[in-house]
C-alpha positions in Angstrom: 0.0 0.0 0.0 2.7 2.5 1.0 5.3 0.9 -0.6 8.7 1.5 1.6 11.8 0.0 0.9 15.0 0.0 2.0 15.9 1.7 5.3 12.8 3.4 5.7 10.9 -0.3 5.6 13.7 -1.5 8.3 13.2 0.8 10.5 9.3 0.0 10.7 9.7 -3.6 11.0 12.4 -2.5 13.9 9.9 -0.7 15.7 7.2 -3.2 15.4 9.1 -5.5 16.3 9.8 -3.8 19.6 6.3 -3.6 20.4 3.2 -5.6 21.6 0.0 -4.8 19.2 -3.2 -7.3 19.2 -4.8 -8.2 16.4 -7.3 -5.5 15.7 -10.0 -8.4 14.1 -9.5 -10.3 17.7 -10.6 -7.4 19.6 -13.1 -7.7 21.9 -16.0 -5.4 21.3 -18.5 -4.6 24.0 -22.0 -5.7 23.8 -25.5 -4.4 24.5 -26.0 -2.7 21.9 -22.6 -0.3 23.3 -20.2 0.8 21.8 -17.4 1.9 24.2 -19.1 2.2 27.2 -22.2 4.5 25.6 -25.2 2.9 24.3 -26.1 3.6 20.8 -29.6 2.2 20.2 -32.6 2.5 22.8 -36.3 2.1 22.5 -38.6 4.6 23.0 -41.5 2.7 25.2 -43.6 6.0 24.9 -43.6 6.8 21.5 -42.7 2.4 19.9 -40.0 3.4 17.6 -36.1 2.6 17.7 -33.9 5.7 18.6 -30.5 5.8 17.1 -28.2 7.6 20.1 -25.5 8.6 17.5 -27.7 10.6 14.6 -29.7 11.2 17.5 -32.8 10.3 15.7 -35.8 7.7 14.8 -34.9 4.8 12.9 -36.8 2.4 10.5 -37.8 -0.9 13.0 -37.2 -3.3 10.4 -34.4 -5.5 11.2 -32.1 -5.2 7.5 -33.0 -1.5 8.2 -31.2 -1.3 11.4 -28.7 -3.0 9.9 -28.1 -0.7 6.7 -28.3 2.1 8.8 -25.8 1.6 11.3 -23.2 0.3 8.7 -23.3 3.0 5.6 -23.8 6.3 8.0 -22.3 5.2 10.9 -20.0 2.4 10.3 -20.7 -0.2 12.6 -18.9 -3.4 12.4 -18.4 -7.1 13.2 -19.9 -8.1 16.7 -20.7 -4.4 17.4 -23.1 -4.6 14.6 -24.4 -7.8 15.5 -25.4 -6.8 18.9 -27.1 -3.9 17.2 -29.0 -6.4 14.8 -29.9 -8.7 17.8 -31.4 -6.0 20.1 -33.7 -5.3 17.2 -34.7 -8.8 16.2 -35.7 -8.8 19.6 -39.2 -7.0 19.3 -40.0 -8.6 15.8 -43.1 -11.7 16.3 -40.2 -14.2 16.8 -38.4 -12.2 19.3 -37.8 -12.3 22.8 -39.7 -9.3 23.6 -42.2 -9.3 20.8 -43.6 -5.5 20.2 -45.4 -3.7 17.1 -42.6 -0.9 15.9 -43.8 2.0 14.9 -42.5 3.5 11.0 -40.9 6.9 11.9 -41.0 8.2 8.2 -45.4 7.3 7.8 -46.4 10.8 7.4 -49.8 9.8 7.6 -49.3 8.7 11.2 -50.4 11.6 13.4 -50.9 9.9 16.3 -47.1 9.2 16.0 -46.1 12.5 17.4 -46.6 13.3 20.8 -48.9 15.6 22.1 -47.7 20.0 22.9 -46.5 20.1 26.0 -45.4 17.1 26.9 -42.4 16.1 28.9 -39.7 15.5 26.0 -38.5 12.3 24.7 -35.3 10.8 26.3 -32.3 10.1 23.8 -33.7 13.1 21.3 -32.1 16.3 20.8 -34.0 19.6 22.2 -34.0 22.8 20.3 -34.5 26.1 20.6 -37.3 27.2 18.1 -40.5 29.5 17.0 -44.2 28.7 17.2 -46.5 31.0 15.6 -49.8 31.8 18.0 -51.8 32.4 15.3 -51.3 28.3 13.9 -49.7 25.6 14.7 -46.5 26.2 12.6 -43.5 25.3 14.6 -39.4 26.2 12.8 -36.2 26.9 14.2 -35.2 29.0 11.6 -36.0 33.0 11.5 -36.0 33.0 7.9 -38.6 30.3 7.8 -40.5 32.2 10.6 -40.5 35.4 8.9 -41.4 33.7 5.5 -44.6 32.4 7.0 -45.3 35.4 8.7 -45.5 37.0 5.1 -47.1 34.4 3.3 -49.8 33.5 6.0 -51.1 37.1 6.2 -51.6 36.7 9.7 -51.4 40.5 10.0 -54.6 41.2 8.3 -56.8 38.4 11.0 -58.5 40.1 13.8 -57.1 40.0 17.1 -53.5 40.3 15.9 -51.0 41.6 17.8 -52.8 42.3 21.1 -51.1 43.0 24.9 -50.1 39.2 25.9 -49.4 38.9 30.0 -46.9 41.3 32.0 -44.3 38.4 32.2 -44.5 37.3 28.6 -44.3 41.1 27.5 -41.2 41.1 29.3 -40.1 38.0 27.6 -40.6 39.3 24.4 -38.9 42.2 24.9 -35.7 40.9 25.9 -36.4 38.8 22.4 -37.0 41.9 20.2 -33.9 43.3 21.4 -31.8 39.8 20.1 -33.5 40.1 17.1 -33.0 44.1 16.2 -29.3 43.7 16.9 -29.8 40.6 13.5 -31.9 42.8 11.8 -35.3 41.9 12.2 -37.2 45.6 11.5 -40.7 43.9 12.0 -41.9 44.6 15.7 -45.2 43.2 14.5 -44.1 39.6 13.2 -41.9 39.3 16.4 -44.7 39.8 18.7 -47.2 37.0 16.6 -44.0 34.2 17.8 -43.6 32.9 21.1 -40.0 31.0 21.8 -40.6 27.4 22.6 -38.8 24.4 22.9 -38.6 21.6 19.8 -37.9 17.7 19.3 -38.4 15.7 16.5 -38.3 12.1 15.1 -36.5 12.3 12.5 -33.8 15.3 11.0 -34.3 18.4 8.4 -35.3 18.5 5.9 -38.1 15.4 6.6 -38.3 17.2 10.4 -41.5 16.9 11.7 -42.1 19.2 15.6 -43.9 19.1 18.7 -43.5 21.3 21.4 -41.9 20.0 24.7 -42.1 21.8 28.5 -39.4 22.5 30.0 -37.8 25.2 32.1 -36.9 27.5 29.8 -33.8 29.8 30.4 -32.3 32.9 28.2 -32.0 31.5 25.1 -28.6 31.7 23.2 -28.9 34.0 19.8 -28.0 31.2 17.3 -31.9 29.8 16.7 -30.5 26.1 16.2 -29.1 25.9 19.6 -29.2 22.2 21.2 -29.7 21.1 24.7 -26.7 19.3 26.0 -28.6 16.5 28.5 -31.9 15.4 26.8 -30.4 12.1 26.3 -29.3 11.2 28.8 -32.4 11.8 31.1 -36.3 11.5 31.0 -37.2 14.4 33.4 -36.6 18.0 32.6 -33.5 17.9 35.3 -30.7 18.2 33.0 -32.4 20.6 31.0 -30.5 23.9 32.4 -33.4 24.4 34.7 -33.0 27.2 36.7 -34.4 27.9 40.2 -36.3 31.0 41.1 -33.5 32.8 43.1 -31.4 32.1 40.1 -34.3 33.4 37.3 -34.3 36.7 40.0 -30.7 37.3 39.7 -30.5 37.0 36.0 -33.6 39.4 35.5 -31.7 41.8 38.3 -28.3 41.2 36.0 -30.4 42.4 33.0 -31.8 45.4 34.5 -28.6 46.3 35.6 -26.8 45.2 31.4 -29.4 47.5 29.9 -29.2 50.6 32.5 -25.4 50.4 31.9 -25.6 50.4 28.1 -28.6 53.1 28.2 -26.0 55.5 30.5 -22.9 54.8 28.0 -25.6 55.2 25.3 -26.3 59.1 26.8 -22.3 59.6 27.9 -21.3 58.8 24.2 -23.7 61.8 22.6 -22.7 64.4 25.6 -19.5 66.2 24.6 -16.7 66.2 27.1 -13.7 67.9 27.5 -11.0 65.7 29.2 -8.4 68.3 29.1 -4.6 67.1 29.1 -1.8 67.1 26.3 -2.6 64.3 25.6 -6.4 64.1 24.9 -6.7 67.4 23.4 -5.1 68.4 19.9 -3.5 72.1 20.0 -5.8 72.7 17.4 -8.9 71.8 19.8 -7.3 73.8 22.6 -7.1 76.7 21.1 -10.4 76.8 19.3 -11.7 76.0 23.0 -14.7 74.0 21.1 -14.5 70.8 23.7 -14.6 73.5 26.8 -17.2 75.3 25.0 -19.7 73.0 24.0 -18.6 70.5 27.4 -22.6 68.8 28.0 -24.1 69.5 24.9 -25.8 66.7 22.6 -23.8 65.8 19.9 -26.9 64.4 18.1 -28.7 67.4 18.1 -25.8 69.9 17.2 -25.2 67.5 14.0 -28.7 67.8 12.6 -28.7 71.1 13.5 -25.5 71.6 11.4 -26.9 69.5 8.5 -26.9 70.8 4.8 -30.6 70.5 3.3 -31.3 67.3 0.7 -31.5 68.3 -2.9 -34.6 68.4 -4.8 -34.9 65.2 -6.4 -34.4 63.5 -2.8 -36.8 66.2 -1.2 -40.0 63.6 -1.7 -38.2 61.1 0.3 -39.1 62.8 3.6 -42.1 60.7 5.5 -43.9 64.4 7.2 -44.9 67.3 4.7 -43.6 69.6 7.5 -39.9 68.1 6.9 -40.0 68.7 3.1 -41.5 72.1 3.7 -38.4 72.9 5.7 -36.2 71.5 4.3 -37.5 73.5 0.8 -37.0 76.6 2.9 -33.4 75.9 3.9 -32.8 74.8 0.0 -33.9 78.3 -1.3 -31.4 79.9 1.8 -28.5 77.4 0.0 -29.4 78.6 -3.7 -29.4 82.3 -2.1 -26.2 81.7 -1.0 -24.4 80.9 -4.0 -25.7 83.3 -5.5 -24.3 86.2 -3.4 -21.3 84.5 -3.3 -21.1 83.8 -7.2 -22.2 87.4 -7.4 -19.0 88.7 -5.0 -15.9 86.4 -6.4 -17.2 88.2 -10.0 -16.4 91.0 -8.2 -13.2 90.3 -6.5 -11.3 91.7 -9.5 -12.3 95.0 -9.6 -11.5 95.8 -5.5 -8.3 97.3 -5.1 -5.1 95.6 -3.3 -5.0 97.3 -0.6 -8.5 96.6 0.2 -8.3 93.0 -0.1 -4.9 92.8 1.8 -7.4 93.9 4.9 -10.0 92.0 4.5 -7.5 88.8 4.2 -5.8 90.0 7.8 -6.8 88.7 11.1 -5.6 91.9 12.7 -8.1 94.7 12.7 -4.3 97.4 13.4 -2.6 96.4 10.3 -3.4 94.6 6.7 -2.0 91.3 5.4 0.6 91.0 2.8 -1.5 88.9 1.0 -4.4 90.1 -0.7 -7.9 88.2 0.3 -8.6 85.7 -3.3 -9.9 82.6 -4.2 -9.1 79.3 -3.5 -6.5 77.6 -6.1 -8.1 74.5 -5.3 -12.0 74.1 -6.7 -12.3 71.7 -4.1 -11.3 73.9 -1.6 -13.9 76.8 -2.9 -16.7 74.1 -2.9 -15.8 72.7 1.0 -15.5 76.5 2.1 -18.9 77.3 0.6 -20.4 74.3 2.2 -19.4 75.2 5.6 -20.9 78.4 5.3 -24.1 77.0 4.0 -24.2 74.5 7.0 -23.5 77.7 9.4 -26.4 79.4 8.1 -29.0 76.3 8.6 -28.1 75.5 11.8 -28.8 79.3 12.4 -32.3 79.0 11.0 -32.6 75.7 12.9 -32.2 77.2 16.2 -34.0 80.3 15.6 -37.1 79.1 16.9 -35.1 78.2 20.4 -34.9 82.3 21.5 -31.6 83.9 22.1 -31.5 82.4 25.3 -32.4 79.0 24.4 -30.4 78.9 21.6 -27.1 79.5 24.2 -28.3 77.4 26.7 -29.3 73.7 24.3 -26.1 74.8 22.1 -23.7 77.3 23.1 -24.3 79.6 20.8 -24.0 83.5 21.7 -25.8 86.0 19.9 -25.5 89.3 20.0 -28.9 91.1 20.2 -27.5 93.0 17.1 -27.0 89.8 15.7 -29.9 88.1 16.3 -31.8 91.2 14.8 -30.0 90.5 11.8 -30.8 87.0 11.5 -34.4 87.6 12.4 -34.9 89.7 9.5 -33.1 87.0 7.0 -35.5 84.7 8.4 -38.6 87.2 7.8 -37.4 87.7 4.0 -36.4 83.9 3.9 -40.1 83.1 4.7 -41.5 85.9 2.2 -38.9 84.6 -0.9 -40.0 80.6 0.3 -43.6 81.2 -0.2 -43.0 82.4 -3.5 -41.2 79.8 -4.5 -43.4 77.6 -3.2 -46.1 78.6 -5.2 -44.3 78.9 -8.6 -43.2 75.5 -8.2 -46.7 74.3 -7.7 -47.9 76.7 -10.8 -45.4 74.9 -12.6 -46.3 71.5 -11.8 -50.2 72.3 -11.9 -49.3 73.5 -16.0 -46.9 70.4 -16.1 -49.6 68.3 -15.3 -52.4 70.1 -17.7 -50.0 69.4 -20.4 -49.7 66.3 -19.6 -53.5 66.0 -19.7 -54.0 68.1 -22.8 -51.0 65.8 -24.5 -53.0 62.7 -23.5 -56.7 63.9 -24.9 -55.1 65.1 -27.9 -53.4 61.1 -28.6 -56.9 60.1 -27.6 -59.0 62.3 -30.3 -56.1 61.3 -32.9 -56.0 57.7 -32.1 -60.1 57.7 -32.3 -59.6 59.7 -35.5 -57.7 57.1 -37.0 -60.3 54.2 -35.8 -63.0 56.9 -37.7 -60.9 56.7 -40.6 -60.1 52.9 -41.2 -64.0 52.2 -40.2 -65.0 54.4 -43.1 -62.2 53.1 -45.7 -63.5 49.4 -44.6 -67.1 50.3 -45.8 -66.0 51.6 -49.0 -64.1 49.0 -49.4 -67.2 46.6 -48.8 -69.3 49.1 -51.0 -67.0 48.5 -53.8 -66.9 45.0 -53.8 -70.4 44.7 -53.2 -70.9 47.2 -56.4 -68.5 44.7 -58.6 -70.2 41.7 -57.7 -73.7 43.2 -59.3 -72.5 45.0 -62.0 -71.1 41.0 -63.3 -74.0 39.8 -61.9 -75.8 41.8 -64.7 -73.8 41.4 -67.4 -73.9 37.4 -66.9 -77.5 37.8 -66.9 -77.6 40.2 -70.4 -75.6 38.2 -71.7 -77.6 34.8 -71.2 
């Protein structure tokens, strides 16, 4: 088989030699239907069917069966295989222990299956699964779940969805949360499962579930998970069960899990200003921004900061008050650029020396370098942006008050200032309206056009129909004509 030869081959035999082996085929195998110390077939007395302890499932009673099965999927052997056979000749007619088997794979054998909530089945695997409370449809996969949820249309039946007890609300929340952090969106399919525990017969995909009672405990995330000791007992010890002081203590460790994340959760959007070298850039120290803003929500000064969404994405938004604001802050962005399109035209006609001060950051003396543009487009266009951004969030806070404004942000206005930007707001409003209303002129004439377009293929397209209806009856007239005309002549003529 392996071929050696020469020094490799006598170094084998060498080593052999030195050693005392058996002969493997004069090996004693244990019997009982064992196979090293841990039995691998069993009868189920509740259910009459042969359990195989290695797939763990139900098994065909049939003695050639047995047989076939134990030596192509598990490869069982010699007087191993034999004890095996024996144990199930033993409940054929001519057995020891005569007994009517039942057929595992009979679909049509409903009485085969043991009843919901019953105590499960010794030497078969428990799993974690979903039952649906509006049928009996029992899975352990979400997919499945949420496939039948959507194909059932148990949304539309009455009742759905209602306030279970206090406990199982509780239950299911902890659930709901599992399932958001995998991506389930569907609060309403969630609450139409309840978690229960599953055996079968026989294995996916020719599974067939029943629901078993036992002491449930926190489930673990993967769906498929298997409990460790249903075969090894026939009472739901062994099952993980946990007491009541210990059910207390995990609910207490869950209160205390989520008020931790929920106050990291609220520490992460507050601002805070560690201070030291080394948490601070010089950059950040000198703008003072982390002192400045030290408490306020970063969440809310973000979307107060945000530039409005183009036109074309404008419909997206779910409230009509959203897309009417943010239409507003579009027409103060198209203002912008404007006025600042209309002052870099500009720039070329102000003198040197004027643009040397307004380029210096000292109001005593000017710049050396002249106030210009950008050499970089990209530049120009980031610059701009910021500027636009400053100008919504302004209009976005507005409605705070002065005071409001630099107590939720920061933010101090001058009541000069805020003068000022009360009147852009005031002419903002005034130029929005307008532009409102054209835009919906425009789409009103947009839409009559479209309507006028549409009669107008109507009357042409019933004009046509006119005239092939009337070329078809001449047509007939014709023929008709042609047909007396020789009719006479046939007759003259005779």
């Amino acid at each position: 088989m392996h071929k050696y030869t020469g020094n490799k081959l006598k170094a084998v035999l060498s080593f052999c030699g030195n050693q005392e082996f058996q002969d493997p085929t004069k090996v004693p195998l244990p019997a009982n239907g064992r196979e090293g110390g841990q039995q691998i077939i069993q009868l189920c007395e509740e259910l009459n069917v042969l359990l195989c302890l290695l797939c763990p499932a139900a098994i065909k009673p049939g003695v050639d069966q047995v047989k076939r099965h134990y030596r192509d999927c598990h490869r069982t052997v010699g007087a191993q295989l034999q004890e095996v056979v024996a144990f199930a000749a033993s409940f054929a007619p001519s057995g020891s222990q005569p007994r009517t088997l039942r057929d595992p794979t009979d679909e049509s054998d409903e009485a085969l299956l043991p009843a919901d909530g019953s105590p499960p089945i010794a030497g078969l695997e428990t799993y974690a699964g979903f039952s649906c409370k509006s049928c009996r449809h029992l899975t352990r996969d979400r997919s499945n779940r949420d496939r039948h949820q959507i194909l059932a249309r148990h949304y539309e039946e009455e009742g759905y969805g209602q306030e279970e007890e206090e406990e199982e609300e509780e239950e299911e929340e902890e659930e709901e949360e599992e399932e958001t952090e995998e991506g389930y969106k569907s609060s309403r399919q969630r609450r139409n499962w309840e978690p229960v525990m599953l055996q079968s017969l026989r294995r996916a995909p020719h599974a067939r579930y029943w629901i078993v009672e036992v002491v449930r405990t926190r489930r673990s995330r993967r769906g498929s998970s298997r409990s460790s000791s249903s075969s090894n007992s026939n009472s739901t010890e062994g099952f993980g069960a946990a007491t009541g002081a210990d059910a207390g203590l995990l609910k207490l460790v869950r209160r205390c899990e989520k008020e931790l994340g929920e106050a990291a959760a609220e520490r992460r959007r507050k601002v805070e200003a560690p201070g030291g070298v080394d948490q601070e850039s010089r950059w950040v120290q000198f703008m003072k921004w982390a002192s400045h803003l030290q408490g306020k929500d970063k969440l809310k000064l973000y979307q107060a900061s945000l530039s409005p969404v183009p036109r074309s994405s404008e419909q997206r938004l779910w409230r009509q008050e959203d897309r009417d604001a943010n239409a507003r802050l579009r027409v103060l962005a198209e203002s912008f650029r404007r006025e600042l399109a209309r002052g870099l035209e500009r720039l070329d006609r102000v003198p040197d020396e004027t643009l040397k001060w307004l380029g210096s950051i000292d109001s005593t003396k000017p710049s050396t370098k002249p106030f210009g543009r950008k050499k970089q487009a990209e530049s120009m266009q980031r610059y701009s942006g910021y500027w636009e951004r400053f100008l919504c969030y302004c209009v976005r806070i507005f409605p705070l008050g002065q005071a409001g404004a630099q107590k939720e942000h920061g933010v101090r206005f001058t009541d000069e200032q805020w003068g000022h930007l009360g009147d852009m707001i005031q002419q903002l409003d005034i130029v929005a309206d307008i532009v409102k209303r054209s835009e919906e002129e425009a789409k009103g004439k947009e839409k009559q056009k479209q309507q006028q377009q549409q009669q107008q293929k109507k009357k042409k397209k019933k004009r046509h129909t006119d005239i092939d209806l009337h070329t078809d009856m001449d047509t007939d007239a014709d023929d008709t004509g042609t047909d007396t005309d020789d009719n006479a002549a046939d007759a003259g003529s005779t």
